[in-house]
C-alpha positions in Angstrom: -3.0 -5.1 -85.6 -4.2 -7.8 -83.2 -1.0 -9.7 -83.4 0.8 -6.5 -82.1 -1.5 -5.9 -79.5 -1.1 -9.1 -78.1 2.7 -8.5 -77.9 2.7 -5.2 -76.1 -0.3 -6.6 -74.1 2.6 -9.4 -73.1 5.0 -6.6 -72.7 3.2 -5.0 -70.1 2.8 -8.7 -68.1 6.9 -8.5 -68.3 6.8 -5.1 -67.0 4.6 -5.6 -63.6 6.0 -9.0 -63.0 9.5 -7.8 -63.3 8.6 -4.7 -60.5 7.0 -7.1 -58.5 10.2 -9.6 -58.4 11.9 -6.1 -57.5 9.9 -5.2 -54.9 9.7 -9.1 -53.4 14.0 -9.2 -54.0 13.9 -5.5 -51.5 11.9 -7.3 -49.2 14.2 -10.5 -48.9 17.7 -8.1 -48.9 16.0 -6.9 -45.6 14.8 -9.9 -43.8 17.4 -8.8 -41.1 16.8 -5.2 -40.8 15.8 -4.0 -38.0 12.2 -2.9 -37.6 12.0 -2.9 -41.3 8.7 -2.8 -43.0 8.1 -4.8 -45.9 6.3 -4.2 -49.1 3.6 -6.0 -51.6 3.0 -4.8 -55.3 -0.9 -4.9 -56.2 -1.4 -5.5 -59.8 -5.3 -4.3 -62.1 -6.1 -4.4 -65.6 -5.2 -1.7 -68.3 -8.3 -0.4 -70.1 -10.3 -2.8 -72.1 -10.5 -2.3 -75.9 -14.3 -2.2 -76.8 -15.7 -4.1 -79.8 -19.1 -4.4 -78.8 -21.5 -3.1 -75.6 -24.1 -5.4 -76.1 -27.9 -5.3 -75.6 -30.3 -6.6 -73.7 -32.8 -9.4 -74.2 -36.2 -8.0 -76.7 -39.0 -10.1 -77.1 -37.8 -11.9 -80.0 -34.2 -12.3 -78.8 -31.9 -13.0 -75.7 -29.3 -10.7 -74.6 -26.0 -10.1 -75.9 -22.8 -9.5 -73.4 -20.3 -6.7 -74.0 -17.7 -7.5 -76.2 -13.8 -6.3 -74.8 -10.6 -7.2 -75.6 -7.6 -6.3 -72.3 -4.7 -4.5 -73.2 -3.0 -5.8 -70.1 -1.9 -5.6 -66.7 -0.4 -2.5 -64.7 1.1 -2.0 -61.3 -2.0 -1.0 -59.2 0.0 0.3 -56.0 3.1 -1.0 -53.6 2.0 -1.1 -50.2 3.9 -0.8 -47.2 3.0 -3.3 -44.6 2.7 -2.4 -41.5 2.4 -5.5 -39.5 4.4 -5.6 -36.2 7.1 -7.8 -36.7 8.9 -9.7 -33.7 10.7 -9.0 -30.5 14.0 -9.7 -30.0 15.2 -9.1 -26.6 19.2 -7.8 -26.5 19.5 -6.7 -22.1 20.9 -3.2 -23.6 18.4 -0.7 -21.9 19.1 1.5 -24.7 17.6 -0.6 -27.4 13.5 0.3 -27.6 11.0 -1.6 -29.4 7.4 -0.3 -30.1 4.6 -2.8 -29.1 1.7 -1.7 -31.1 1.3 1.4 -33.8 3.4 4.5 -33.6 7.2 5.4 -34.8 9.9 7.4 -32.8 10.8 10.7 -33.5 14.1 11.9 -34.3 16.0 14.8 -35.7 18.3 15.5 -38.2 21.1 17.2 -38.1 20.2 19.5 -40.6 17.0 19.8 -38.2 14.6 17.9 -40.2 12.4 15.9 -38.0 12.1 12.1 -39.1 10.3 8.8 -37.8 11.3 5.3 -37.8 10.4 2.1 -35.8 14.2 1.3 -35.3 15.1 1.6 -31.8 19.1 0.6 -31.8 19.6 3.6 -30.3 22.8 4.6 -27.9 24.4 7.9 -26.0 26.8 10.1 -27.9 29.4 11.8 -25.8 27.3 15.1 -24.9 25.0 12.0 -23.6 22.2 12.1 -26.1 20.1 9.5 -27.2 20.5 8.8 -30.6 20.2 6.5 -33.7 23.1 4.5 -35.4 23.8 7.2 -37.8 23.9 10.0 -35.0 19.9 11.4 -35.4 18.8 12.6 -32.0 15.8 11.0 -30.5 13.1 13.2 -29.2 10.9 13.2 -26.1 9.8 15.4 -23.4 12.7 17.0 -20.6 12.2 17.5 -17.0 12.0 20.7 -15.3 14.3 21.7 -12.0 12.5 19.2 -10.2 12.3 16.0 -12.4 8.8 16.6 -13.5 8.0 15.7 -17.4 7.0 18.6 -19.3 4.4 16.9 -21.5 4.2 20.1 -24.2 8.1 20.3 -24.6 9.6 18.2 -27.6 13.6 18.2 -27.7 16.3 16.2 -27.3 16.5 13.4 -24.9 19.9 13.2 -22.9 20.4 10.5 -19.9 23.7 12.1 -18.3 25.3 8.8 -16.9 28.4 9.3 -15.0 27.9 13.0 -15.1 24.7 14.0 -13.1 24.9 13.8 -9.1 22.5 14.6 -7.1 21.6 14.7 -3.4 18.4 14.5 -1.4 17.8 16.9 1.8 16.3 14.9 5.0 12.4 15.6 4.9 11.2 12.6 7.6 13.2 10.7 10.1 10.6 7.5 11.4 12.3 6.4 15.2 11.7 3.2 16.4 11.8 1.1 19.5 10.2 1.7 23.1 10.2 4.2 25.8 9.4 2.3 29.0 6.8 3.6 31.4 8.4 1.4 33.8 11.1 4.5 34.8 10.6 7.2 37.4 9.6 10.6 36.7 12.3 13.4 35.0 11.9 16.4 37.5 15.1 17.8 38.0 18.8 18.4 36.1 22.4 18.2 37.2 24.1 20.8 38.3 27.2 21.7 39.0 29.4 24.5 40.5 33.2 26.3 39.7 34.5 27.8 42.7 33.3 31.1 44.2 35.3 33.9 42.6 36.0 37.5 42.9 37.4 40.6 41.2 40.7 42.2 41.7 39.3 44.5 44.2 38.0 41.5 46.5 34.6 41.9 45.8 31.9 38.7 44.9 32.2 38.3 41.3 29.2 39.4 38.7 28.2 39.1 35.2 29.7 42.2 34.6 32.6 41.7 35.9 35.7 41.4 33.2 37.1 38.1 32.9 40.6 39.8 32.7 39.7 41.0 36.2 38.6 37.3 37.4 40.2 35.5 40.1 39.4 32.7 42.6 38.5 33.3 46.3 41.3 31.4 47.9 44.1 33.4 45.5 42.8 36.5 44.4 46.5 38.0 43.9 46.6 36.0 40.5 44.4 36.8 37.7 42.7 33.9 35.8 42.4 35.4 32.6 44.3 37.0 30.2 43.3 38.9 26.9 43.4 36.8 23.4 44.0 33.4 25.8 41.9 30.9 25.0 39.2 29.0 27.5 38.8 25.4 25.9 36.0 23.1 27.3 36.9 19.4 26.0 35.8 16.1 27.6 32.4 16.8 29.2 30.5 14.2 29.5 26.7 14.4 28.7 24.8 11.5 29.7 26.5 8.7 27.7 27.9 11.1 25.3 31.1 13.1 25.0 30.1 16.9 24.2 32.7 18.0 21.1 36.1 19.8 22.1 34.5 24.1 21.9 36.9 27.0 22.3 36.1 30.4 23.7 38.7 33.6 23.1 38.7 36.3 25.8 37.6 39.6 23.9 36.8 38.3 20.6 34.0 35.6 21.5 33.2 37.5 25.0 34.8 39.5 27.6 32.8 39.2 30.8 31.3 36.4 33.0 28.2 36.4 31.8 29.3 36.4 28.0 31.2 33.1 29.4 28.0 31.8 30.9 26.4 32.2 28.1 28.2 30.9 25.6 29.0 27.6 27.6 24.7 27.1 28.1 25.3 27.0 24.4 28.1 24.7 23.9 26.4 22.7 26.4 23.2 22.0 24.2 21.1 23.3 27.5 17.4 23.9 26.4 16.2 26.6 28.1 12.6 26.5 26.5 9.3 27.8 28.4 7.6 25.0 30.5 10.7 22.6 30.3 10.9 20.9 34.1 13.6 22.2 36.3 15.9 25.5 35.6 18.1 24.5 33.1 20.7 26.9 32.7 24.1 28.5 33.2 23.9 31.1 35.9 26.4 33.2 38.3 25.4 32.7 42.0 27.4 34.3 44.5 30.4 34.5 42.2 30.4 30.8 40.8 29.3 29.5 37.8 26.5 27.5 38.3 25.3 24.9 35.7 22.0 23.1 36.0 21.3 21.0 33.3 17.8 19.7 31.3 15.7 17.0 33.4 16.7 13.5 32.7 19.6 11.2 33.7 20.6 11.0 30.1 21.0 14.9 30.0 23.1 15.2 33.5 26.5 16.7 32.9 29.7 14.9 34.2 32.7 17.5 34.8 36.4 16.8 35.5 38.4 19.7 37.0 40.1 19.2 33.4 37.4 19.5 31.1 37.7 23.2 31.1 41.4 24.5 30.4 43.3 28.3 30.0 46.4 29.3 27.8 47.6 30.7 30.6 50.2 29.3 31.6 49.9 30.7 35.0 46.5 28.9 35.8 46.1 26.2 33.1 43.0 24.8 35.1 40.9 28.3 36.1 37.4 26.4 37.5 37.1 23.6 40.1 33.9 21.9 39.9 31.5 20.4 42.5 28.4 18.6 42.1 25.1 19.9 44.0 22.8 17.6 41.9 22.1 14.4 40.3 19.8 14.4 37.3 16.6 12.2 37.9 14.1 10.6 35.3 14.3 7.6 33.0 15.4 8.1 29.5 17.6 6.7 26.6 19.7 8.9 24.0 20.4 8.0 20.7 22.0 9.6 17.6 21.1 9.6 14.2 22.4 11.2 11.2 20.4 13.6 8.6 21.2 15.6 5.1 20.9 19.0 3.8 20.3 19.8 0.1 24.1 19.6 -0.5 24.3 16.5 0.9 26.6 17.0 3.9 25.8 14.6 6.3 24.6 16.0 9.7 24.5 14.7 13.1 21.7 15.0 15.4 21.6 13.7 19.1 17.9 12.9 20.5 17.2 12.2 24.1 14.4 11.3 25.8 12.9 12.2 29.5 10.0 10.6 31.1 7.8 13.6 32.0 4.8 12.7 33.1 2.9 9.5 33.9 -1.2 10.5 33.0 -4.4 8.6 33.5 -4.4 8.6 29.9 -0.4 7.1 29.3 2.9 7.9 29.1 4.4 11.3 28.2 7.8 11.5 26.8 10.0 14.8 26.5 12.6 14.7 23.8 15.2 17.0 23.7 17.1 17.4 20.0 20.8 18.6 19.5 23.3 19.2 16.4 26.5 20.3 16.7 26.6 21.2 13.0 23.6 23.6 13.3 24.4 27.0 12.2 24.0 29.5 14.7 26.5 28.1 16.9 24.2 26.5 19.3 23.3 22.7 19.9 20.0 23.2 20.8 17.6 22.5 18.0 14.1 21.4 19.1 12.1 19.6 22.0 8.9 18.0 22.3 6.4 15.5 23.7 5.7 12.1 23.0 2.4 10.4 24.5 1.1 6.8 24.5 -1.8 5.9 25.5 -2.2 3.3 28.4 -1.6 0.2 26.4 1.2 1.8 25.1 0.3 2.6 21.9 1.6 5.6 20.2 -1.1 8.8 20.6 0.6 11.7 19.5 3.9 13.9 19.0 4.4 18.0 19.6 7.0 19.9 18.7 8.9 17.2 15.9 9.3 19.5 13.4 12.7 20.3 13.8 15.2 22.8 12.3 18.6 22.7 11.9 20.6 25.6 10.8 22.8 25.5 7.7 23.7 29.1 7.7 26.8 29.9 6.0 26.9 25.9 4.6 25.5 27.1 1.1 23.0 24.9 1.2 19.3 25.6 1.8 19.0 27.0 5.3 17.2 25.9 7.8 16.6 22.3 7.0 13.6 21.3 8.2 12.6 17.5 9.1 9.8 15.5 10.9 10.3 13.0 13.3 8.1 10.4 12.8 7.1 8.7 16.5 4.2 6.3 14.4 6.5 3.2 15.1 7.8 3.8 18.6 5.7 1.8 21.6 5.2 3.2 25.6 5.2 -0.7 26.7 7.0 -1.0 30.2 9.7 -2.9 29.1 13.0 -3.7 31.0 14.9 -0.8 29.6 14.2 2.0 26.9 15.5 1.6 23.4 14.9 3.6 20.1 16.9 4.0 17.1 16.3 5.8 13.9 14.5 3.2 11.4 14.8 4.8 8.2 15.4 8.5 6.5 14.5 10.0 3.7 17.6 11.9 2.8 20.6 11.2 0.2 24.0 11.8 0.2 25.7 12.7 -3.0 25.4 10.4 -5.8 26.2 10.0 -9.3 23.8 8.5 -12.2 24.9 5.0 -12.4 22.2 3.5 -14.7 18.9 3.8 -16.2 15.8 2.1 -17.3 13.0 2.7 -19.6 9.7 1.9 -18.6 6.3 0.7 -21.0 5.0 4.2 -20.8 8.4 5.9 -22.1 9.7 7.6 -18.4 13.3 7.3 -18.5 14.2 6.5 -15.0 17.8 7.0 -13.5 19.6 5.1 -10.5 22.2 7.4 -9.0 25.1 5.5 -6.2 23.6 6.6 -3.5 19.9 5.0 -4.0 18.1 8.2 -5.4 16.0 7.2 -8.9 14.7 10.1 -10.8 12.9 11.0 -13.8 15.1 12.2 -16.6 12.4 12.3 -19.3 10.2 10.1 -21.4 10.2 8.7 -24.9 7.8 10.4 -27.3 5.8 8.4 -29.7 4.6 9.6 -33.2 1.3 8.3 -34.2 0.0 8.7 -38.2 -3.3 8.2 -39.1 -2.5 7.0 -41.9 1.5 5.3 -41.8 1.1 3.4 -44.7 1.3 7.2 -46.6 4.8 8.0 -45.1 7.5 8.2 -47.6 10.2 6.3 -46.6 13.8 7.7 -46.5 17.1 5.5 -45.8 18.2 4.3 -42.6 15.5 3.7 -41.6 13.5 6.0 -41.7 10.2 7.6 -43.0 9.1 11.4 -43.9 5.1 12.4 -43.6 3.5 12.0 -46.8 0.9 14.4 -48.6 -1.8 11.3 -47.5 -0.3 10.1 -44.3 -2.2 12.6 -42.0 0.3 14.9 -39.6 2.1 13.0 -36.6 0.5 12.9 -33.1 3.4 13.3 -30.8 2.2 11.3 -27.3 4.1 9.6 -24.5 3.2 6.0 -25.2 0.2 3.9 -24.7 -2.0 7.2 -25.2 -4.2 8.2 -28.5 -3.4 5.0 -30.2 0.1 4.9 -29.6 1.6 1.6 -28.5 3.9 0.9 -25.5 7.5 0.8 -25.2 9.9 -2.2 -24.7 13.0 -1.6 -23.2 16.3 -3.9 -24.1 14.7 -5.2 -27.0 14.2 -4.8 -31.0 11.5 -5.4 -33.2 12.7 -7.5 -36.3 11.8 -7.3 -39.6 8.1 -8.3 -40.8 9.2 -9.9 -43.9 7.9 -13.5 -44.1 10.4 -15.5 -46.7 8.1 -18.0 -47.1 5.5 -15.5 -48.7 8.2 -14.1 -50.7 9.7 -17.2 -52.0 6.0 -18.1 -53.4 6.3 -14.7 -54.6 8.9 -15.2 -56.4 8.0 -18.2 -58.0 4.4 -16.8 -59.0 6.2 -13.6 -60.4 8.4 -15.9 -62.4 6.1 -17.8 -63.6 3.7 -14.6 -64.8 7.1 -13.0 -66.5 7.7 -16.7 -68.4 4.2 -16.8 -69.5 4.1 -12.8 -70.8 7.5 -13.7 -72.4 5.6 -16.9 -73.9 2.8 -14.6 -75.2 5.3 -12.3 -77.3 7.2 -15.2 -79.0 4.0 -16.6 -80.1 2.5 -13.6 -81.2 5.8 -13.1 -83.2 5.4 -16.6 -84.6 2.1 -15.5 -86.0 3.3 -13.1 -87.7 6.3 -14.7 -89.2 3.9 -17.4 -90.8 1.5 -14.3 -91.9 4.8 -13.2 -93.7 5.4 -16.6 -95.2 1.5 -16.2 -97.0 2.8 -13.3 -98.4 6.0 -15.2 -100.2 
């Protein structure tokens, strides 16, 4: 019997050191797979056959030990090593590697959710990250507004070449210098059309029809005819050319004051409480009378051309003279803004000196649009102050609206203007420009990067960057438990502990490394000793059979 023990006793050596080479022969086929995790196979005795306990030392005699005979070796446990293994960088921001503990989380299709430390990942064409075999990675979306939903897991998807985007105008910072070297702003141009009168001779009104219009000197011929069109082009407004406008008679107005009024507004005259002057377009002894915003930069030039008719009859109705010269140092500039669509806006800002204090500088600026939405030009003013080394003190009045009505985009669109950076310093001349804006025209998503905390960051053509969500990362309390599947990947295990989902670097989890891999932990070197010592172990268990069978060939030869 103790002959045959001994050769099943060798049997079992075969057995373990043959699933050991097994194990160490899975671990070298994988050297080069990515993020792979490789094994070791931990070998303990069999049970011990007992021939004798023993006893203890008496007083007559020493102690005896226990008496056992081994009836081998068994496979203890495989363990899955979990030892980082190294980073390989690759440039291709898709590819993630996990610094530190933690798996990604993907999903079947079948809907199964999975982990694995392979990050080859790429986009699908619905724009999904996913792995090589087409499992979709998970992480945590963005709402409306690019903000990460931390308690939503689904799928990630970075829409490159597909999402565009554009950023409304929320701050406009000017700089430059208004020179308190300039004279005071206390009075407007203004200019006067020819005295007119009705058809019955009488000094023309407000009321009076425009149909019924006609100058002094030739009041046989009538000015205006229904349907024709008045069109005021070429006005010059300061430096600036005012765009073409065009009034119908009897569908945009039909009397002289409906005129007056709408040219005030086609002018961009601001007409605001406490404003210097009386800015305006009024009818004074039947002429049209136009005086104009304080400022030499908001004087109005007119040509006798500027305003024209359809009639043919009298193709140039108004003959203008000029009463007034606008007074007050200033400087214009123009600057353009966005709406929520992305339509690029123009705005014209000018500046008025208005006051020269004991405690600095005061500025009045006066803020146009042609593209605001209620058909006037007129958007805002306000006041600037320095203080007497010309440093900037404060601003009223810079929150400015502009009208989008009828644009579809978000209506009105409000904006500061941001004075912080503009200087009262008597310089030789005034200068200001707009430094810097914070609105976007449309762009498309051109690229993305992944940062160490897992926030998926995109880079749209026109310069926006937004969130478009973060990696998750799974954390086990136990990940030498999970179960591992193919490709890759692992399944929780009944003693690998449930998965804590968590952007990286929180609870344990490690961080994320963008455009790069982690290799395979397998060290050949260990497994080539491996081999060798599993070799050797399965020669000598052989070794241990063939003698016991010698054995018991001679103990057949007694017999004979």
């Amino acid at each position: 019997m103790g002959l045959t023990t001994a050769m099943y006793t060798g049997l079992t050596g075969l057995n373990a050191n043959q699933s050991r080479i097994q194990t160490i022969g899975h671990n070298i086929a994988n050297v080069n797979t990515t993020a792979f995790k490789g094994s070791r196979m931990l070998f303990q005795t069999q049970v011990s056959q007992l021939l004798s306990a023993g006893h203890g030392p008496t007083d007559i005699s020493g102690g005896v030990n226990p008496l056992q005979i081994g009836l081998g070796v068994n496979i203890g446990a495989t363990q899955r090593l979990f030892t980082p293994g190294s980073i390989e960088t690759t440039g291709i921001n898709s590819d993630l590697a996990i610094e530190g503990a933690g798996l990604f989380a993907v999903r079947r299709p079948s809907g199964e959710q999975l982990y694995t430390r392979d990050g080859s990942f790429s986009l699908d064409s619905e724009n999904r990250l996913v792995t090589a075999d087409g499992d979709r990675v998970l992480g945590f979306s963005v709402d409306g507004d690019f903000n990460i939903i931390p308690t939503v897991l689904s799928d990630l998807r970075i829409p490159v070449g597909t999402l565009s985007l554009a950023r409304a105008t929320s701050r406009v910072i000017m700089d430059g210098d208004l020179s308190a070297a300039g004279t005071v702003a206390t009075q407007g141009s203004r200019h006067a059309t020819q005295a007119m009168v009705n058809g019955d001779g009488v000094v023309a009104v407000g009321a009076t029809p425009l149909t019924d219009l006609r100058s002094a000197a030739a009041p046989g011929v009538a000015l205006f005819n229904p349907g024709e069109r008045i069109t005021v082009a070429g006005v010059s407004k300061g430096q600036r050319e005012l765009p073409p406008q065009t009034f119908v008679v009897g569908q945009t107005g039909s009397t002289l004051q409906d005129f007056a009024a709408w040219l005030e507004t086609a002018l961009g005259i601001n007409k605001s409480a406490g404003l210097p002057g009386t800015p305006g377009v009024s009818i004074v002894d039947g002429a049209v009378v136009i005086d104009g915003n304080a400022g030499e930069f908001n004087g109005f030039a007119f040509d006798n051309t500027d305003i024209s008719s359809s009639n043919p009859s009298v193709p140039l109705p108004f003959t203008f003279a000029q009463l007034q010269a606008a007074n007050g140092a200033g400087v214009t500039t123009a600057f353009i803004v966005y709406d929520s669509l992305g339509t690029p806006l123009v705005a014209n800002l000018t500046f008025a000196l208005e006051d020269l204090t004991p405690a600095g500088p005061v500025w009045r600026f006066y803020v146009e649009s042609a593209d605001d939405g209620d058909g006037s030009r007129v958007v805002g003013t306000g006041l600037v102050s320095f203080d007497t080394l010309g440093n900037f003190r404060g601003a009223s009045g810079n929150q400015v609206q502009i009208s989008r009505a009828g644009s579809g985009a978000g209506t009105p669109l409000d904006f500061t203007l941001d004075f912080s950076g503009v200087h009262g310093l008597s310089t030789a001349a005034s200068e200001i420009v707009m430094a810097d804006q914070d609105g976007f025209p449309p762009g498309t998503l051109t690229n993305f990067t992944i940062d160490s905390d897992g926030v998926i960051n995109g880079t749209f053509s026109n310069g926006l960057t937004r969130t478009l969500g973060q990696v998750a990362v799974a954390v086990f309390s136990n990940p030498e438990g999970l179960l591992a599947e193919s490709d890759n990947l692992y399944r929780a295990g009944p003693n690998s502990g449930n998965p804590t989902i968590t952007p990286p670097g929180l609870f344990g989890a490690g961080r994320i490394m963008s455009g790069a891999l982690e290799l395979s932990n397998v060290d050949l070197g260990r497994e080539f000793i491996g081999l060798i010592t599993s070799s050797t172990g399965f020669q000598a268990s052989s070794r241990v059979i063939s003698t016991s069978s010698d054995l018991l060939d001679q103990l057949l030869l007694i017999v004979r």
